[in-house]
C-alpha positions as CSV (number, residue, x, y, z in Angstrom):
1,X,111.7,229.6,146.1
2,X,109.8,230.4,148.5
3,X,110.7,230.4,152.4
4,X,108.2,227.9,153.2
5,X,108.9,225.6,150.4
6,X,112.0,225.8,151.8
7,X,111.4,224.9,154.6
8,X,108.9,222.1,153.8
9,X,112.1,220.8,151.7
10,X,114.5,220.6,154.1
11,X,111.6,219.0,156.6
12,X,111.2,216.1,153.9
13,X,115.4,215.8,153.5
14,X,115.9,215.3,157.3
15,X,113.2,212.7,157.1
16,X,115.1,211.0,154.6
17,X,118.3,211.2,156.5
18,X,118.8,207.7,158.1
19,X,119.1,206.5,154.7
20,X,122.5,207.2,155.1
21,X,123.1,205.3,158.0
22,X,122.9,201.9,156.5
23,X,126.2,202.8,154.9
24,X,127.9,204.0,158.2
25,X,126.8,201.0,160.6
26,X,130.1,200.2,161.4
27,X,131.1,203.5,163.1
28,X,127.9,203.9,164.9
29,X,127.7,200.5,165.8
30,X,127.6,200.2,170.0
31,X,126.9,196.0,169.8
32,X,125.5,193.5,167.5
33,X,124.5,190.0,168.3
34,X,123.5,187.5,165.4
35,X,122.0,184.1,165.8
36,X,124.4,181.1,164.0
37,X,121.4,180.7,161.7
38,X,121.1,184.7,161.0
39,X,117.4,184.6,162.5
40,X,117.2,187.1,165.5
41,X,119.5,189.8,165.9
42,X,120.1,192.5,168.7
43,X,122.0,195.3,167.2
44,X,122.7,199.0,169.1
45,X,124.0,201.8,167.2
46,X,124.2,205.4,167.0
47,X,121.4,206.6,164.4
48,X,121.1,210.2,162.8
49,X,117.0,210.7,162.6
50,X,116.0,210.0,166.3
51,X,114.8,212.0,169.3
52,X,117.6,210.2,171.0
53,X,120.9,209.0,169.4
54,X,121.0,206.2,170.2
55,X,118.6,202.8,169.4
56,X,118.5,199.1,170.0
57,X,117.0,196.7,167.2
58,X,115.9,193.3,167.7
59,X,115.2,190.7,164.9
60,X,113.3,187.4,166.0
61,X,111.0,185.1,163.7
62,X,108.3,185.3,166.3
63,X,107.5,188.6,165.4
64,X,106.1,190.8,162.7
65,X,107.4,187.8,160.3
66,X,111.3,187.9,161.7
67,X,111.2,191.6,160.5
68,X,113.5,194.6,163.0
69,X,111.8,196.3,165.4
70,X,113.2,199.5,167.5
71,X,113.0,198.2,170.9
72,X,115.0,200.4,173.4
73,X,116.5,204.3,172.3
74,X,119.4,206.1,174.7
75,X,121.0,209.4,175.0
76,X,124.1,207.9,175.6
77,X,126.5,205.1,174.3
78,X,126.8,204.0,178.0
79,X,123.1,204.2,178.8
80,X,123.0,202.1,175.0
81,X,125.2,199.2,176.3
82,X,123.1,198.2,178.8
83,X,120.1,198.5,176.9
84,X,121.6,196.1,174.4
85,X,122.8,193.7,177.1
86,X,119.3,193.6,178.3
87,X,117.9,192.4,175.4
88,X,120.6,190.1,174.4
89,X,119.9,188.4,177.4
90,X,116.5,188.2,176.9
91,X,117.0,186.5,173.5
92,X,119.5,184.2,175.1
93,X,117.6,182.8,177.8
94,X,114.5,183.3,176.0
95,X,112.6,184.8,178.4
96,X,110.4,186.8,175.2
97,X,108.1,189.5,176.4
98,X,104.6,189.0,174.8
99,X,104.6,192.0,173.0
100,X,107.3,194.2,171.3
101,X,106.5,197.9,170.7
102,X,108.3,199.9,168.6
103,X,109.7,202.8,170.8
104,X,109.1,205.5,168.2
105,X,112.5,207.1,168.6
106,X,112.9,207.2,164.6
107,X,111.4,210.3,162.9
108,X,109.4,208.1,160.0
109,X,108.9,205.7,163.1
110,X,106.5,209.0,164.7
111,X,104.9,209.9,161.6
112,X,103.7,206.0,161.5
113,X,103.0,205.9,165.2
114,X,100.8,209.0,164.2
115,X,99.0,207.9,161.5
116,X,98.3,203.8,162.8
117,X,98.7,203.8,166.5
118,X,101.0,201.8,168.8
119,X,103.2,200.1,166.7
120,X,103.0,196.8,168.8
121,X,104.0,193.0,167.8
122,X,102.7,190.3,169.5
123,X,104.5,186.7,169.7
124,X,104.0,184.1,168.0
125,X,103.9,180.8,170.1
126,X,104.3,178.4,167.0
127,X,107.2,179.8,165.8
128,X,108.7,180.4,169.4
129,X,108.1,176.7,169.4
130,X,109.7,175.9,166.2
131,X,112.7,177.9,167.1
132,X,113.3,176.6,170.1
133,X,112.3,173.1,169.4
């Protein structure tokens, strides 16, 4: 093989490599906050494909159809904290930003942000409504 295709292999495997992390949340995990009904979510954890290594997640129906987006990313588990207790208490006390943007920090996350653009959600007001009503 080639050193190039070897190269370009090992590129695509590291690209691949947070698939392993789904199976190790519990020891990177820094926080998690779940609604009662399971439908928003602020979760911190340690992750193994970013530029930094560490990454906040927040769930909420008002955005991109209740899916996760990567809102915050941290060099360190300290700096991760608070960046999780800032959005927790965002979701708490609802005070939702307009827009969520994806901060990129994931390496498929880039290669997206490459290809479409800002990776940006904007709220839904019905469903804010509905949730909160």
């Amino acid at each position: 093989m080639a050193q190039n295709e070897r190269k370009e292999n090992t590129r695509r495997m590291n690209m691949l490599e947070f698939l392993q992390d789904k199976e190790t949340y519990e020891d990177r995990k820094v926080d998690r906050w779940d609604s009662g009904d399971k439908t928003k979510m602020v979760s911190t954890a340690a992750v193994s494909d970013g530029r930094k290594l560490f990454e906040t997640a927040v769930k909420h129906p008002a955005y991109d159809d209740g899916k996760m987006i990567i809102v915050g990313c941290y060099d360190t588990k300290a700096e991760a904290q608070v960046g999780h207790d800032k959005w927790l208490d965002l979701m708490l006390t609802n005070k939702l930003p307009k827009v969520l943007s994806d901060c990129g920090n994931a390496k498929i996350s880039q290669l997206i942000d490459l290809l479409d653009g800002v990776m940006e959600f904007e709220r839904d007001e019905n469903i804010v409504d509905a949730v909160e009503g």
